[in-house]
TORPA-4810 file (N, C-alpha, C, O; in nm, 3 decimals):
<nodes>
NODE_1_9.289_6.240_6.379_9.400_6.159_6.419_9.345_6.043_6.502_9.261_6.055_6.591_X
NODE_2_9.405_5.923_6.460_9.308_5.801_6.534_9.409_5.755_6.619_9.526_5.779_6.590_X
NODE_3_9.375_5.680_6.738_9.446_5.636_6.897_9.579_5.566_6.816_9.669_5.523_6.888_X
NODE_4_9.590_5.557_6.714_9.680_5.470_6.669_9.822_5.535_6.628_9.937_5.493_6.647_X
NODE_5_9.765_5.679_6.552_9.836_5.759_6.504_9.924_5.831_6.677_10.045_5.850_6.695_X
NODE_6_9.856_5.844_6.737_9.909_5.934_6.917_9.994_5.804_7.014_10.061_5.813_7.117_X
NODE_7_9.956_5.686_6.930_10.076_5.562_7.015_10.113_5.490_6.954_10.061_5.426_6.862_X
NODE_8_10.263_5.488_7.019_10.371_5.424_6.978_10.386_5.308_7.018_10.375_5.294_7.139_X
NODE_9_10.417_5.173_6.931_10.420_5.032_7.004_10.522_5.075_7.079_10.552_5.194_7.076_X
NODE_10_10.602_4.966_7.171_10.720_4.941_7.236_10.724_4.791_7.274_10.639_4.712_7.234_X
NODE_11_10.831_4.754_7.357_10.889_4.625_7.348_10.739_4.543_7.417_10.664_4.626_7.467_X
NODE_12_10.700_4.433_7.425_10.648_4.340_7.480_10.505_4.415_7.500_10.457_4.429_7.613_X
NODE_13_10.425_4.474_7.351_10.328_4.518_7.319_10.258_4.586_7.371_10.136_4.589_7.353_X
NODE_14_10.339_4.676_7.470_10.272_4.828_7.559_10.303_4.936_7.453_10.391_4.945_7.368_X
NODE_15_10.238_4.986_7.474_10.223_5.127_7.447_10.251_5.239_7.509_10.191_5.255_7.616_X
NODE_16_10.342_5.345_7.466_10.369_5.423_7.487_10.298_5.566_7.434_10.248_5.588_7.323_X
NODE_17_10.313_5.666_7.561_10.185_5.796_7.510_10.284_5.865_7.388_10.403_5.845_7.367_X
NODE_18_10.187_5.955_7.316_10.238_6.016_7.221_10.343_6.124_7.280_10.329_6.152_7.399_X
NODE_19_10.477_6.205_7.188_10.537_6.273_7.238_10.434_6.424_7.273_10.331_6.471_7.224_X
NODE_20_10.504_6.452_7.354_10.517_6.620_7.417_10.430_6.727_7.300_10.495_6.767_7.203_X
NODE_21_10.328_6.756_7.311_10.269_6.882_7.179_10.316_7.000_7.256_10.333_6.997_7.378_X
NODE_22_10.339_7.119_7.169_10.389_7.230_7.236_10.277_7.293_7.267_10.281_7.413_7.237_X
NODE_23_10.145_7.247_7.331_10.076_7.246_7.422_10.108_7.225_7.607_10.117_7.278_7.718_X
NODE_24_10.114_7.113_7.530_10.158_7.062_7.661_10.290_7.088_7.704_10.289_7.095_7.827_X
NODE_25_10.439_7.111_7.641_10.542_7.163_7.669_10.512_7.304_7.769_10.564_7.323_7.879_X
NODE_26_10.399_7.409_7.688_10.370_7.546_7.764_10.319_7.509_7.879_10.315_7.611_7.947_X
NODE_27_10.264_7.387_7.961_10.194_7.374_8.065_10.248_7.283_8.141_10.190_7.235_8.238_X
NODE_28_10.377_7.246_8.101_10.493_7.192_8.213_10.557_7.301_8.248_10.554_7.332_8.367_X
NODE_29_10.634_7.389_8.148_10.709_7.469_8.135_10.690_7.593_8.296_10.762_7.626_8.390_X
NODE_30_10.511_7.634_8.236_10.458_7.742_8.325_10.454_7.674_8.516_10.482_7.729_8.623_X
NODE_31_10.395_7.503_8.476_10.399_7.439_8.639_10.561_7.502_8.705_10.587_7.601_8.772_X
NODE_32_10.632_7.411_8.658_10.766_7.438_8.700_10.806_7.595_8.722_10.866_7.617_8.827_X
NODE_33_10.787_7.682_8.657_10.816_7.815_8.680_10.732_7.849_8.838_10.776_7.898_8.943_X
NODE_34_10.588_7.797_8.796_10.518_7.851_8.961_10.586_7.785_9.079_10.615_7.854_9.177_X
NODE_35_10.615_7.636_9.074_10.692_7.617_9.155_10.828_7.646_9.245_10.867_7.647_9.362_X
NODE_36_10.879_7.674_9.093_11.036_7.760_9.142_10.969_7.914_9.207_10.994_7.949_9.323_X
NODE_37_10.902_7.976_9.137_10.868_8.131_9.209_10.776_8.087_9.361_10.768_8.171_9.451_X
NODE_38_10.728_7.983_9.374_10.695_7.920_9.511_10.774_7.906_9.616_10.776_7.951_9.731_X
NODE_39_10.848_7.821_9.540_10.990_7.795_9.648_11.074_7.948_9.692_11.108_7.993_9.802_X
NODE_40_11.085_7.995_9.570_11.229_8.167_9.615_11.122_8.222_9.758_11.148_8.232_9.878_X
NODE_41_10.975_8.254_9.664_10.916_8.337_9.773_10.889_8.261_9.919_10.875_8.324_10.024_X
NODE_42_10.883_8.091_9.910_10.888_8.059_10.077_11.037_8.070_10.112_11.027_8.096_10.232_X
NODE_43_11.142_8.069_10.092_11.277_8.141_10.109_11.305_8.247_10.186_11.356_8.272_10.295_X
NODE_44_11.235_8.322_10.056_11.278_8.490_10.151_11.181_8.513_10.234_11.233_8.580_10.322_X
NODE_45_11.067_8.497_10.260_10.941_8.551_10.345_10.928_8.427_10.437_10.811_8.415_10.475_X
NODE_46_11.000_8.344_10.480_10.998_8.264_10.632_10.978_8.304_10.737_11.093_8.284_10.776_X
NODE_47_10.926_8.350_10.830_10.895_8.331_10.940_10.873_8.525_10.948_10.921_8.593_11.039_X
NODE_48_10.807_8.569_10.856_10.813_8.728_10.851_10.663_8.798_10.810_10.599_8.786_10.705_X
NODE_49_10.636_8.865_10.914_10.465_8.932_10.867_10.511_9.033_10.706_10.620_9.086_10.684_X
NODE_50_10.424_9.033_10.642_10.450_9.082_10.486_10.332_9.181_10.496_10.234_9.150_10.562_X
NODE_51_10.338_9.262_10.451_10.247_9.345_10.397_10.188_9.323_10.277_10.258_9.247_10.210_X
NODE_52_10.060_9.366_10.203_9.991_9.314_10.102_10.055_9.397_9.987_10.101_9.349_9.884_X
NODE_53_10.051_9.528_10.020_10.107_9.631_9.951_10.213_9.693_9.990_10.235_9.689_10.111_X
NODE_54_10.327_9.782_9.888_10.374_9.868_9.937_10.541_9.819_9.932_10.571_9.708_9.887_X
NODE_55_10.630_9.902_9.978_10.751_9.826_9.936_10.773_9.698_10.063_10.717_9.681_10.171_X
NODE_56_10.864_9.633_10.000_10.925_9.534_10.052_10.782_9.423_10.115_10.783_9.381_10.231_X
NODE_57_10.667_9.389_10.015_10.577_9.364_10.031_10.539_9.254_9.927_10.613_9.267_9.829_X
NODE_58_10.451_9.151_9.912_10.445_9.053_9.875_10.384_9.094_9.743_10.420_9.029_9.645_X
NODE_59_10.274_9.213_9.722_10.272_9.252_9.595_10.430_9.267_9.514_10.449_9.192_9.418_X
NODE_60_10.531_9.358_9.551_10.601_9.399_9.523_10.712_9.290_9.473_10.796_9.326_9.390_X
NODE_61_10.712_9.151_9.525_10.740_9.017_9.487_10.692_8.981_9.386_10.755_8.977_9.281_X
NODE_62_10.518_8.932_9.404_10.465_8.925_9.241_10.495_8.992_9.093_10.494_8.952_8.977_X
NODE_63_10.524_9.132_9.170_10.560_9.239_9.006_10.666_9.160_8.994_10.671_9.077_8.903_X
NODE_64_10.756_9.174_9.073_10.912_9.116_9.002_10.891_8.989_8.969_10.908_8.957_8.851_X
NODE_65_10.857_8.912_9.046_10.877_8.754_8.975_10.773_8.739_8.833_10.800_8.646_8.756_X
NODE_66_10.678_8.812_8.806_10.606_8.838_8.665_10.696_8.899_8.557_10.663_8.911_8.439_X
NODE_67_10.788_8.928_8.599_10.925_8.986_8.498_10.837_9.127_8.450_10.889_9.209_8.374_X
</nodes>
């Protein structure tokens, strides 16, 4: 595939990047998910000592948010 075939003219002879490969869709998709499971877990665990293991423990977060 040559640079030509991956860009698209547009108005006043820029170029635009090629669309989205469902490559790259899986590696927005997964950013955004870590982020959101970033954000819940700074949420609930604010200002609170966590344990590594064990219930009500930050392992015990990872299992669940791994579905």
């Amino acid at each position: 595939m040559s640079a030509k075939d991956r860009v698209r003219p547009t108005f006043g002879g820029l170029s635009a990047p090629a669309r989205l490969t469902v490559e790259g869709a899986g590696i927005v998709v997964g950013a955004v998910a870590f982020v959101l499971a970033g954000v819940v877990a700074l949420l609930l665990f604010w200002g609170h000592t966590l344990p590594i293991a064990g219930p009500n423990s930050v392992g015990q977060f990872v299992a669940i948010a791994a579905g």
